[in-house]
Structure formats: structure tokens, C-alpha cells
NUBA-803479 format. One line per 3 residues: for each residue x, y, z of C-alpha. Coordinates in steps of 0.1 Angstrom, whole numbers. Example, Ala and Ser with C-alpha at 12.3 -4.5 7.8 and 13.67 -1.06 7.14 Angstrom:
123:-45:78 ~ 137:-11:71
***
This chain:
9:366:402 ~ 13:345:432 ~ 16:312:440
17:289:470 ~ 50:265:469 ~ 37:235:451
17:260:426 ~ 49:279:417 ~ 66:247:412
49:233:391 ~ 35:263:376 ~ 40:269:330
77:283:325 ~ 57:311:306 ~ 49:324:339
82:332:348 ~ 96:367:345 ~ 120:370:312
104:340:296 ~ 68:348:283 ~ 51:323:255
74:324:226 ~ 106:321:250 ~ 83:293:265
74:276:231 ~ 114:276:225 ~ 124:261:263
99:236:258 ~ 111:223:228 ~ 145:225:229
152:217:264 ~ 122:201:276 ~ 115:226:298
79:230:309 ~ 76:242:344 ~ 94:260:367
106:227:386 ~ 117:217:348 ~ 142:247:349
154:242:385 ~ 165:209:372 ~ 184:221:342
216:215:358 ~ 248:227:344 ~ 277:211:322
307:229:336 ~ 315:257:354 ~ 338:289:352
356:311:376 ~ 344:346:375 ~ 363:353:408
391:373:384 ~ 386:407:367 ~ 419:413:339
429:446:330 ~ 433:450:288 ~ 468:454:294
473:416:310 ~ 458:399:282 ~ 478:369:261
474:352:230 ~ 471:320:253 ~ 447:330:278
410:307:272 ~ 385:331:291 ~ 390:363:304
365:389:324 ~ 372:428:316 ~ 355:460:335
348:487:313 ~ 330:511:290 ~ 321:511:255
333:539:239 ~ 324:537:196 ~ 301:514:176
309:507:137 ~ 298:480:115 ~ 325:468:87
321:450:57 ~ 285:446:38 ~ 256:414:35
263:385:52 ~ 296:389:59 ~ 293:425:75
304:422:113 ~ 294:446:143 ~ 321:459:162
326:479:198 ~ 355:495:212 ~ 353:484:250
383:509:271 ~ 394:503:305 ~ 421:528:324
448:503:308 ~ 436:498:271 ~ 410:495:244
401:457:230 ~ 379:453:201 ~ 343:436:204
328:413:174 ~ 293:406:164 ~ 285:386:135
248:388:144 ~ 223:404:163 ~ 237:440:154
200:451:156 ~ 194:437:192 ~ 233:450:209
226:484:193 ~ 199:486:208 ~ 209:471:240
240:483:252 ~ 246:520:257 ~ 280:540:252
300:555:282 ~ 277:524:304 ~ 299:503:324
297:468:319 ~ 313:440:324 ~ 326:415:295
334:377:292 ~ 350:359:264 ~ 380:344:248
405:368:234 ~ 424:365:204 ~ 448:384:186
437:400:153 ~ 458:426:130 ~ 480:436:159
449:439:183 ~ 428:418:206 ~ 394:408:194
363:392:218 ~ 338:373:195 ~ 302:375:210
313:386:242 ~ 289:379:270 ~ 279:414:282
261:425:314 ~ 257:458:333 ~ 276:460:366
247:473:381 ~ 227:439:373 ~ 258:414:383
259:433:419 ~ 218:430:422 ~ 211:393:410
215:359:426 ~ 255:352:416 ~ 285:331:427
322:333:421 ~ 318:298:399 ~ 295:306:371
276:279:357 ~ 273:269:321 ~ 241:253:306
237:234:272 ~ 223:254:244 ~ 213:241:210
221:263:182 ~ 183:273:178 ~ 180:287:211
210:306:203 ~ 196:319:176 ~ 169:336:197
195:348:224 ~ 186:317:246 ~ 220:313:252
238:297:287 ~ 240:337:300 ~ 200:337:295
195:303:314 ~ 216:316:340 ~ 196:349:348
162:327:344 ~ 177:304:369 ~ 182:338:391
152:353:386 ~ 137:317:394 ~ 157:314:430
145:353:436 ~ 112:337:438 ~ 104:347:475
78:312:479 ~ 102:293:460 ~ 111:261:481
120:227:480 ~ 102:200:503 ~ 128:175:516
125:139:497 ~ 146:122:522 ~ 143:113:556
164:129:582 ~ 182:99:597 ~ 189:94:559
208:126:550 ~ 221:125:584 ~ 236:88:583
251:104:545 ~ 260:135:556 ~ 241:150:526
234:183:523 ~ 193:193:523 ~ 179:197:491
171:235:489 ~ 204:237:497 ~ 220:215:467
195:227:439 ~ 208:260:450 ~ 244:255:453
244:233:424 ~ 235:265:403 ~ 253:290:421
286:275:444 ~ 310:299:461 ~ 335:273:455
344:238:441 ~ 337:222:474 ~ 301:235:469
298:217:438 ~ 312:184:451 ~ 285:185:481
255:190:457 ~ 265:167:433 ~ 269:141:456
236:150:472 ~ 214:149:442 ~ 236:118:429
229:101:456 ~ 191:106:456 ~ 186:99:414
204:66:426 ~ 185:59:456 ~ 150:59:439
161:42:411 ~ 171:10:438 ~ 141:16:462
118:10:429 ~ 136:-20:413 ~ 137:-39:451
107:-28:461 ~ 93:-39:425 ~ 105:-72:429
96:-78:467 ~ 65:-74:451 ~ 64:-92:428
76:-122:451 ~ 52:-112:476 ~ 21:-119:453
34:-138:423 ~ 33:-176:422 ~ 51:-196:398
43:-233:386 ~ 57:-257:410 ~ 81:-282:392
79:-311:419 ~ 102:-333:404 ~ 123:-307:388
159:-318:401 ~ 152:-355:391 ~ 143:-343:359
168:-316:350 ~ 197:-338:363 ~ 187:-369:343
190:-349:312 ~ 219:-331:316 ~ 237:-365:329
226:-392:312 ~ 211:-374:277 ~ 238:-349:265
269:-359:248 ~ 290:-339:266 ~ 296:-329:302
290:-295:314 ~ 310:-268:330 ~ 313:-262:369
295:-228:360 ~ 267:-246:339 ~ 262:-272:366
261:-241:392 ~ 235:-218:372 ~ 213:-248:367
212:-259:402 ~ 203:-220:407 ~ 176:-224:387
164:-261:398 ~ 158:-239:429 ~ 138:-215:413
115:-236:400 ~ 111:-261:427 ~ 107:-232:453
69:-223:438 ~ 77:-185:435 ~ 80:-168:402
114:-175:389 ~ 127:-138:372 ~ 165:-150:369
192:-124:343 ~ 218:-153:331 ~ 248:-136:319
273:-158:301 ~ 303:-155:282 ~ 300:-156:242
301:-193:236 ~ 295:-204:274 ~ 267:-220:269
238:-205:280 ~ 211:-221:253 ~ 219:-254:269
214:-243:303 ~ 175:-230:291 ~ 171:-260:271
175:-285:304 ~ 149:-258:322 ~ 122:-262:291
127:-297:293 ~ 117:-292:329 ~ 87:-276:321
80:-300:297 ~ 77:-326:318 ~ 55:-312:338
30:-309:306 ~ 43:-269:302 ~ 55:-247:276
79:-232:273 ~ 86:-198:249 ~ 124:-189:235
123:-155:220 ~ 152:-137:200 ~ 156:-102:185
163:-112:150 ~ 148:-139:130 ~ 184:-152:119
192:-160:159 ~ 156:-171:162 ~ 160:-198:132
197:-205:148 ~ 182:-207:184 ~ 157:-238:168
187:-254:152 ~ 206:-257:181 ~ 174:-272:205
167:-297:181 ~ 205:-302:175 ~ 205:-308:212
176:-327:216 ~ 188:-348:190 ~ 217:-355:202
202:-366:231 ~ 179:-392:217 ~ 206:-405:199
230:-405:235 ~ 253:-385:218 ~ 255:-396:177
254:-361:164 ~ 272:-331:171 ~ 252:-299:190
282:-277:182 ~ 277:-277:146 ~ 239:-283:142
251:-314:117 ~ 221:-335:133 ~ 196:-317:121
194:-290:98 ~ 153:-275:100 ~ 146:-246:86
116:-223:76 ~ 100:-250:55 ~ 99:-269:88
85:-252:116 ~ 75:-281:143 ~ 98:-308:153
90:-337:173 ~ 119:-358:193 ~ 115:-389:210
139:-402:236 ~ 143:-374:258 ~ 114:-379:276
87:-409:283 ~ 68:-390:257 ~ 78:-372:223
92:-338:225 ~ 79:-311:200 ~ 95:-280:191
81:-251:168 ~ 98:-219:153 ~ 75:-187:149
81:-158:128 ~ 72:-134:102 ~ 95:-154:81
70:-182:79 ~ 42:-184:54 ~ 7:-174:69
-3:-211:65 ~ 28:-221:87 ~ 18:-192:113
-16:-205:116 ~ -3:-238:117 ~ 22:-233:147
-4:-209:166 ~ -31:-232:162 ~ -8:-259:182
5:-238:206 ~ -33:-228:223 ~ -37:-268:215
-5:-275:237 ~ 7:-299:209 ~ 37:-279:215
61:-277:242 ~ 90:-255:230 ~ 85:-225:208
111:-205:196 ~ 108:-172:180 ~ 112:-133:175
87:-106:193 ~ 62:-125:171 ~ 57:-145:200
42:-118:221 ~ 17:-104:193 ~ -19:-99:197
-34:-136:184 ~ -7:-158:196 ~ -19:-180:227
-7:-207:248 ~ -18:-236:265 ~ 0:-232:294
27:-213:291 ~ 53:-218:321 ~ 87:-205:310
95:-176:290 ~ 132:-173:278 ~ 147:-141:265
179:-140:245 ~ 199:-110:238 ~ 174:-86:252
199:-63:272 ~ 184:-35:259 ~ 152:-40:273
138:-24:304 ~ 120:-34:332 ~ 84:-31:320
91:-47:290 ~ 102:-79:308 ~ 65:-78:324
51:-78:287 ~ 62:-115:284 ~ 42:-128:314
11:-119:300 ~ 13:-146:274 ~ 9:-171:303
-3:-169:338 ~ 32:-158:362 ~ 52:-176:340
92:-183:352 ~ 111:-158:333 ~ 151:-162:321
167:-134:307 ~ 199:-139:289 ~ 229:-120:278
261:-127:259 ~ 274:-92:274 ~ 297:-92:302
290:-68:325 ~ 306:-61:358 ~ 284:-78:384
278:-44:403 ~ 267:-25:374 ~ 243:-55:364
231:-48:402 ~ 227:-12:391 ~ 203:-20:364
188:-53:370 ~ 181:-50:405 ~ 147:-66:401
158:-99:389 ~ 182:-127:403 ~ 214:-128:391
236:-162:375 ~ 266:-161:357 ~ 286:-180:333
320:-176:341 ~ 340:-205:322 ~ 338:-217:289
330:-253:276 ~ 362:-273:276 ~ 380:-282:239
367:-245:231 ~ 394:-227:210 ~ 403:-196:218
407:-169:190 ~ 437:-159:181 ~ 438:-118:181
463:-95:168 ~ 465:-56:162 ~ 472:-38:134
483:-4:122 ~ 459:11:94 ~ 490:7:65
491:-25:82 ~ 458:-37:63 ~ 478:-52:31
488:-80:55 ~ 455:-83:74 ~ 437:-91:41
461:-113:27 ~ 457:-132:57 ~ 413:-131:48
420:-142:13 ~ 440:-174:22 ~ 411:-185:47
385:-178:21 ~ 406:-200:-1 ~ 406:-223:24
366:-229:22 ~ 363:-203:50 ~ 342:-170:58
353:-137:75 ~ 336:-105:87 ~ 348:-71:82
337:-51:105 ~ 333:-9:96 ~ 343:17:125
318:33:144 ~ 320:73:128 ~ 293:83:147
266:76:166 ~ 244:81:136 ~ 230:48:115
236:70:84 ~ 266:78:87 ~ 275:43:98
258:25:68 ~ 280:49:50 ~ 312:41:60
301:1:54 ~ 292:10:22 ~ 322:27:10
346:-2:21 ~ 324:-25:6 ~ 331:-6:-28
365:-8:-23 ~ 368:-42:-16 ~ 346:-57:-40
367:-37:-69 ~ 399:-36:-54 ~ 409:-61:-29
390:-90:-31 ~ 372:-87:-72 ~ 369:-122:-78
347:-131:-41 ~ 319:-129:-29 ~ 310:-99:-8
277:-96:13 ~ 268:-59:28 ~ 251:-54:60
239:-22:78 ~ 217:-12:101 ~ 199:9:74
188:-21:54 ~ 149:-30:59 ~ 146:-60:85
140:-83:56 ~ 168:-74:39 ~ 188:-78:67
177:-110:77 ~ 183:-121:36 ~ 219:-110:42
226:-126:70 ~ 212:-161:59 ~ 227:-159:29
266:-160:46 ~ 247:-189:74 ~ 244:-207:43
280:-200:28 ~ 267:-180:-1 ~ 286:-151:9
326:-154:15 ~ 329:-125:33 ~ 307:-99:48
314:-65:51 ~ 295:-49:81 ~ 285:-26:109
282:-34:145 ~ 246:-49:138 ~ 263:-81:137
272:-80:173 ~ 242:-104:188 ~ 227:-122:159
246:-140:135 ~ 263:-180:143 ~ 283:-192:114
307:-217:126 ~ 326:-215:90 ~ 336:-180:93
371:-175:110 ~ 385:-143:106 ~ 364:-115:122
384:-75:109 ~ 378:-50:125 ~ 386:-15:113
392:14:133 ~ 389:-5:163 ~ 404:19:185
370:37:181 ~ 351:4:199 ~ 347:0:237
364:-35:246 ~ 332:-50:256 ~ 322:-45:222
352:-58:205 ~ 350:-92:227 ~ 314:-94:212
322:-87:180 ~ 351:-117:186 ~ 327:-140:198
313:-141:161 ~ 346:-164:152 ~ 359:-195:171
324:-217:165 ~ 342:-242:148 ~ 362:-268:144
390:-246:125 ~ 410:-221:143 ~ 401:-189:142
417:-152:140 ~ 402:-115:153 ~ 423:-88:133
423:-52:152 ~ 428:-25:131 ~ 437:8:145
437:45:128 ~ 454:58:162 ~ 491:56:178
483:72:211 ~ 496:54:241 ~ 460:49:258
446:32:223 ~ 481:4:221 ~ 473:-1:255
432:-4:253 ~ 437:-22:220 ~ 467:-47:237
445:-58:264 ~ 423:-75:238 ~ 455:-99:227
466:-109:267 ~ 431:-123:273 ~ 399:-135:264
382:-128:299 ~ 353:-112:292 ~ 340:-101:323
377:-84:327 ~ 376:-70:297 ~ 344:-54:305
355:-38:340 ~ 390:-24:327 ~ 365:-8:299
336:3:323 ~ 370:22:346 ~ 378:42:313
344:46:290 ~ 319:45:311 ~ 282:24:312
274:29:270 ~ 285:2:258 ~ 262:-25:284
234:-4:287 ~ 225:8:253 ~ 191:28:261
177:41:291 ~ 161:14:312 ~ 123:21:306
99:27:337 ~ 128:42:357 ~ 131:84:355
163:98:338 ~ 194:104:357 ~ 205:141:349
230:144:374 ~ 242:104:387 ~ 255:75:366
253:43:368 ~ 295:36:372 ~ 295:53:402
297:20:414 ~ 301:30:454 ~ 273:56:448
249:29:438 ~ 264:1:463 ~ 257:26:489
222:38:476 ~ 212:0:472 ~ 221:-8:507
197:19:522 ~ 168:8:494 ~ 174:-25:510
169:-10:541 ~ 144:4:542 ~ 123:-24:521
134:-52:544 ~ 124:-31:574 ~ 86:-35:581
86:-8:607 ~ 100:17:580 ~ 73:13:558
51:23:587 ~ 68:47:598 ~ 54:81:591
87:97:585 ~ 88:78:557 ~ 58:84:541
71:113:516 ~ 99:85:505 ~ 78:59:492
51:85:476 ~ 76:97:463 ~ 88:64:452
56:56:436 ~ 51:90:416 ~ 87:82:394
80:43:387 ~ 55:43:359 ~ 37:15:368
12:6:399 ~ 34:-14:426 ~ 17:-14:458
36:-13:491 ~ 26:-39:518
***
């Protein structure tokens, strides 16, 4: 069969010679490999040096992998059932080591031929006086001489399935040469020349073919960087050209009078004065909204910098300009503790500072109460409303009804808010808490509730100002740095595991001082089973052993939502003395009563995680203790682990961890809309930095968009952003 360039690339994997349906059936469900481009862009893991051939006489007990030239001289199969094993005498002029095959005896009988030389690869070991090779790969000289080779062989992930059915790395690797033996088999060029001249990358034909078969390390280093490079480009070239877009067409409501109003609050309404940093993010955002373009601000802030109040002084914006304004949250616990604290606030400010906003004393709504009015904040009364499953459907109706009335100005809720029925009046701002873990597209979602409603994304997760760059490129970026002054900082110590004696000692005597504590399970695994697992066991443990005459509250993430949510208001309202937990508690639980947050196993946590997981104490009054209990006595964990005690730095924290663990820990899930990265991440800070800086380029540069040269670039562009985003 033949095929033009395009048509071969894109052409069924099933077509391929070596693969046929079933193989096909297997590739596409294992490895997500469909088409021939697919394969191309199965990269590898690792790579190993075949440049060395041993003779059987230089082989050691220590050696990892070793490559032997020889001939099989005898087959014999030992032992009976399940346990019998196939083995081959493989001789060269220097000695005679012993080949093993568990399985497949059927298939290498019939495959490999005595007195044939081949050539083997595999770890040797030493068994009864003799070296063994387990599953040796196995290929015919004649065949290693004729295919598409290098002196670095690559190595490709396998799952244990595609083992099974000899789709092992070996297999991918002569697909990958039969593929690149394709004579029409070529890459069109995605970048511009003055591009990968400027760069110094290689081509692309070039790097998809080195990157699969290098002559040496140097080879590898040049593709990667190429094909890095690109992944990252397209990634920034979307999100800028996405929001240039965006700010292009989009209007926002004009808030006229917005300064006037937002300083008049903040000054003369709240009974306390605000940080440098609040007083600089809000004057960011007075901007925003006074500018008549569609505000789409990410506000990054410090657990316990105050961030809420900062939203709170924009929806009092809005409302005064007759708007609304949504809050949403991802749990309904946050959601309820979100309404507390506005009305808390607003409170506050009617009464120029009688209550007290840190504490919620003021006011104390809950479900039974789900609209709020507040006079004395503006030259009108203020209403607020709380919507979510947790209310009754009478309640729903009630606070639906009122918002497409515009009887409401402030609604605070969980993705409720953006369910099919609910409607506003005129919705103006949409605020998102905690939504990190949301991509791009999803942030659109929440201006359809409105029409081009200002949009403020917030985050209690510090993250390094060039990786939020990196993955919020389409929205403006405040930050928090500085926390509210009087703040108490929490007192954090670490512990060795036979340590824990000591640590809960130190829980029972604040328990018995009227206070709460968390104890937080290590992370096992990435899996929620396992996880709710390890909660549940030391949950046992303590509720027989350790703390028998409390009251102990479990939490996991494998508890039904309303479970979950019953849990966590059940310790908000001090019917639980100490909760026993996995990391779901990270974003959604404020209880200034509990201080002592443990945390076991917390050498297993990235730091970012553990300063989250420490922002769950110090919300009070009393002061208040993080316990770090570590399993390990390495050097690298005393020193990760001792970091947490010298400071309290968040956005520090989170760069010394980004150096040494990588992006996991801020990201959480891919960033939806934007295509996978299989080769770049996003902690190659300079990478990005550099990719962004052409993006920018090239998007502030009206003659670059008409330049012809270009045109493949932003096609290109266009066919990995999964959305419609026209270029002007």
C-alpha cells in the first residue's frame, strides 16, 4: 500500500508492517496508539548503550546489562506445570551462559534456531555456580546489521498486558524502525525558520528521528530540547493568543465610580486595616474594573492572607453599581464558611467594627438561613444568599427565584451555581475559590451565567510566579505576599516515628484544653483506596488505643460527598475533638478551635503541601502547633522536613519544593483545552520563559500574523486548542 506523506501519517497503526489488527487492538488500548503519527510520538523513557559487545568470560555478578554474540547450542525445559522454565545454552569462543524462559517456550522454540548467531541482551546473574540471563532480548545479527539502529538504544513503556503478547520495548523499537524505513515517511516543519534559527533547534525530521535512534548523548540532548521547546511554545502561543482575544472582543461592565466606592469601604467600613499587599491587589483590581475590559485576574495568596476580603470590597463594587456578584467553592463546607465570613464582614462593617470577622462571632447563618440582608454598607441594604445541594428544594427555589429577580447581590455557593436552571439578573462578577485544579475552558464555563462577566480566580497555593505564568498565561496575575498583622504564626516541630508518644501527648492536653486537632494520614500511594486505607487503620488505633475516651471523626476521600461534608461540619461545630484524615482536608475546612494539625509520614508530602495542610491551624485566637512526623532518617528528608520549622514563607517554601519534586504538587491535573506534554515540563522554567517570549512575539507583532511564513504556526496553533479562537 502506498500513501502520500500526510496519508501515511495519519494512516491506522494496523497498516503498518509487524502490527496487523490484533497487535493494533492491543497498541490502541494500551498505549493509545492509533496512527502512525501516534507511534512516532511514543517517545522513549531511557536509553541504553549497546556500543559494547562482552565476551562470557568478562561477565560479573555486579554487571546491570550486558550484550553477548553467540550461538545457541541445546534447548531443554526443567521442572513441570507452572513452574517449569525453558532454558538455552547460548556459547561464545570464551564460554557458555545459560538462557531462562518462564514463558513463551512455545513462541522461542519456534523462533530461534540452534547453531544461528544472534545476539543477546540482559542482566546476568549468578545461579548454582553459573550465569543465568532471564528473558533475554534476542535478535539475529543479520536483522541488527539491516534495520534502522543506533549505538543508544531506546527503551519504551510497556504495560504488563502488552508483555504478555510480546509487545514488549524490543517490539516498539523494531515498529519504530520499520516505521522510519517508510521511504514517504516525512515530517513537515511546524516552526518557522527565523524561529529554529534564532534557537538553534534542530529540524523536526531530524529530532523525531534522533530522538528514537541517537548516535550519542549529545543527540538526545538536541532533540529533546527541540521537541521541548515546541510542546512549550504552543502551549504559550494558545494561552496569549487566547486571552488577546479575549480582550480584543470582550467588554466588561464599567464600574465608573469604582475607586470611590472600593476605597470607602475598605477605609472607613472594616474594622481593621489592610496589608500593603491587600491594598496593592485591590488597587489592581480597581483598575480592572474601571478600565471597561473584561477583568480575568488569578489572585494567589498565602493561607490566611486574606484574599476573601479583597473579593468582598470588589462585590461590594459591583453592588453598587446594581450588579451581582457570584462566589463559588468546591465543597459545600468552604461554601457555608465563605457566607459566614461575608456576612461576618459585612457585619462588621455596619456596625464600624463591633464584631469580630476573624471568628464569624457576628453572625453565625447557616443552612436554615440562606439570604442575608445588611444595612450600612451601602445607601441601600446589602443581600447575601448561600446556594447549594445542602439546602432544601424550597430554599433552592427560594434563592434562585431571587437571584433572576436581582433581590440578590452576593451569592455564594458550590458548582450549583453554574447548573442548568440557575439565572441571574445581571451577573457582573464571578469569584472562584480554590479552583487550581481547573483548566482554562472551565474558567469560560462561569461567564455564561452572565453576559462577559469580571472573573477572579483565587488560590491559597503558593506557586512560584513563573510556573503560575506557565499555566495561567491567559489571566492576570496578583499576589498576596504578607500576612494580616497580629496573625500568629504556627509553631512547627519534627518528629521521628517512635517519637509519636510525645506528639500525642501534646494533642491530648489541647483537647483538654477545649481544643481540636487534625491528624493527618501519609500519602501510600497515589491511589484513594489505598489512601482511605491507611486513614482508616490509624483511626482504629487511635480510637481504641490512644485517645479511647474522645471523640474521633474520620475523613477520606472515599466517603460519599455527603458524608464528607457531615464530617466536616460536625468538627466546624466542635462535635468532633479530633479528626483523623487524608489530604482531602487540604482546601476546605476553617475551624478556628483546632490547634494542632499531625501529620504522619510527612516526609512523603511535597512542602507546598505541608504549608497547606498548616494553614488549617493558627485561625484563632489560641496558639497553635503543626507536628511533622517522619518514617525516614535520610539526610535529604531532615533537611526537606527542617525547612518547614525555619519559615513560614510560603511562596519559598513552594520554589525550594518545585527545584527538588517537580510541578505535582501545584498543578494537580492536566490543564484542560491545552494538548499533553510528552516530552517538556512545565519546571523547565527557562524553557517556558524563553517559549513565552517568542509567543509573545509573535502575538504582539501584527506583521507576523500576516506574514505567510507563519501561516503553518498559527494553523497549527489552532488545530491543538480545543476551542474556536480566532486570530485578528
Amino acid at each position: 500500500m502506498h500513501f502520500q506523506m500526510s496519508e501515511l501519517l495519519d494512516s491506522e497503526i494496523k497498516f503498518l508492517p509487524g502490527v496487523g489488527p490484533k497487535r493494533a487492538e492491543l497498541l490502541e488500548a494500551e498505549a493509545e496508539i492509533h496512527t502512525f503519527r501516534d507511534l512516532i510520538y511514543y517517545f522513549p523513557y531511557k536509553y541504553v548503550d549497546k556500543t559494547r559487545f562482552y565476551k562470557v568470560r568478562e561477565l560479573e555478578t555486579d554487571m546491570q546489562y550486558v550484550q553477548i554474540r553467540g550461538k545457541i547450542r541445546r534447548f531443554s525445559t526443567e521442572g513441570g506445570g507452572r513452574g517449569s522454565r525453558l532454558t538455552a545454552d547460548f556459547y561464545d569462543d570464551t564460554g557458555m551462559v545459560r538462557l531462562v524462559w518462564f514463558k513463551g517456550h512455545k513462541w522461542v522454540l519456534n523462533t530461534y534456531k540452534i547453531e544461528k548467531e544472534y545476539i543477546i541482551f540482559g542482566k546476568p546473574t549468578l545461579f548454582s555456580g553459573a550465569f543465568n540471563i532471564v528473558h533475554p532480548e534476542v535478535e539475529e545479527v543479520e536483522k541488527r546489521e539491516s534495520r534502522v539502529s543506533s549505538a543508544l538504544e531506546a527503551q519504551y513503556s510497556t504495560t504488563e498486558k502488552m508483555k504478555d503478547h510480546f509487545l514488549h520495548s524490543k517490539a516498539i523499537a523494531k515498529l519504530m524502525s520499520t516505521a522510519f524505513a517508510q521511504p514517504s515517511l516525512r515530517f513537515a516543519e511546524t516552526l518557522p525558520a527565523a524561529l529554529t534559527g534564532s534557537m538553534k533547534l534542530m529540524s523536526l525530521n531530524d529530532a523525531l528521528f534522533r530522538i528514537h535512534f541517537p548516535d550519542s548523548s549529545l543527540d538526545i540532548e538536541n532533540a529533546r530540547f527541540r521537541l521541548k521547546f515546541e510542546e512549550l511554545f504552543y502551549i504559550q502561543l494558545n494561552l496569549l493568543r487566547y486571552k488577546g482575544n479575549r480582550e480584543r472582543k470582550t467588554h466588561g461592565f464599567l464600574f465608573s465610580v469604582v475607586g470611590e466606592r472600593l476605597n470607602s469601604f475598605y477605609t472607613n467600613n472594616l474594622p481593621f486595616t489592610l496589608t500593603g499587599a491587600q491594598k496593592r491587589v485591590i488597587k489592581e483590581i480597581r483598575a480592572d474594573l474601571g478600565s471597561g475590559r473584561q477583568m480575568n485576574r488569578l489572585l494567589q495568596g498565602d493561607v490566611g492572607s486574606g484574599k476573601t476580603v479583597v473579593a468582598l470590597a470588589a462585590m461590594v463594587a459591583a453592588a453598587y453599581h446594581s450588579k451581582q456578584s457570584a462566589l463559588m467553592a468546591p465543597t459545600e463546607v468552604l461554601a457555608e464558611q465563605h457566607y459566614r465570613t461575608l456576612l461576618s464582614l459585612l457585619d462588621a462593617a455596619e456596625s464600624h467594627g463591633q464584631s469580630d470577622p476573624q471568628t464569624g462571632s457576628a453572625a453565625a447563618p447557616s443552612r436554615d438561613e440562606p439570604i442575608r440582608t445588611v444595612a450600612g454598607v451601602l445607601d441601600r441594604p446589602l443581600t447575601v444568599a448561600l446556594l447549594t445541594g445542602a439546602l432544601t428544594g424550597a430554599q433552592r427555589r427560594r434563592v434562585r427565584q431571587s437571584l433572576s429577580s436581582g433581590d440578590i447581590d452576593i451569592v455564594v455557593g458550590t458548582q450549583a451555581l453554574v447548573q442548568e436552571g440557575v439565572e441571574f439578573h445581571a451577573l457582573a462578577l464571578a469569584v472562584v475559590d480554590e479552583q487550581h485544579r481547573f483548566g482554562v475552558l472551565q474558567r469560560g464555563g462561569l461567564r455564561q451565567k452572565g453576559y462577559n462577566p469580571h472573573v477572579l480566580v483565587m488560590t491559597a497555593t503558593p506557586i512560584p510566579r513563573s510556573l503560575a505564568l506557565a499555566v495561567y498565561g491567559d489571566l492576570d496575575l496578583s499576589i498576596i505576599n504578607a500576612l494580616p498583622p497580629g496573625r500568629q504564626q504556627v509553631v512547627t516541630r519534627v518528629f521521628n516515628s517512635d517519637e509519636a508518644d510525645a506528639v500525642y501527648r501534646q494533642v491530648r492536653a489541647e483537647v483538654t484544653a477545649g481544643r481540636q486537632a487534625f491528624v493527618i494520614c501519609p500519602l501510600i500511594s497515589e491511589s484513594e483506596k489505598m489512601a482511605a486505607r491507611a486513614a482508616t487503620e490509624e483511626f482504629k488505633y487511635l480510637s481504641h488505643d490512644v485517645f479511647p475516651d474522645l471523640r474521633l471523626g474520620l475523613l477520606h476521600g472515599a466517603l460519599r460527598p455527603s458524608q464528607k461534608d457531615a464530617v466536616m461540619r460536625g468538627f466546624r461545630d466542635h462535635e468532633i475533638d479530633i479528626l483523623v484524615s487524608t489530604t482531602v482536608i487540604e482546601v476546605g475546612i476553617d475551624v478556628p478551635n483546632a490547634t494542632v494539625m499531625v501529620v504522619l509520614g510527612a516526609e512523603r508530602f511535597g512542602l507546598s503541601q505541608l504549608h497547606q495542610l498548616r494553614g488549617r491551624v493558627g485561625r484563632g485566637r489560641e496558639r497553635s502547633y503543626c507536628l511533622l512526623v517522619s518514617d525516614s532518617v535520610t539526610a535529604e528528608a531532615r533537611k526537606r522536613l527542617s525547612a518547614m520549622e525555619k519559615t513560614h514563607d510560603g511562596f519559598a517554601l513552594a520554589k525550594y519544593d518545585l527545584e527538588i519534586r517537580g510541578a505535582g504538587d501545584f498543578l494537580g491535573t492536566q490543564q484542560s483545552g491545552l494538548p499533553p506534554l510528552r516530552v517538556a515540563t512545565l519546571t523547565d522554567l527557562s524553557m517556558v520563559e524563553a517559549a513565552r517570549a517568542e509567543a509573545r512575539r509573535i502575538v504582539e507583532e501584527e506583521r507576523l500574523l500576516r506574514d505567510p511564513a507563519y501561516g503553518q504556526v498559527l494553523q497549527r496553533a489552532s488545530s491543538l486548542w480545543k476551542t474556536d479562537i480566532e486570530w485578528s
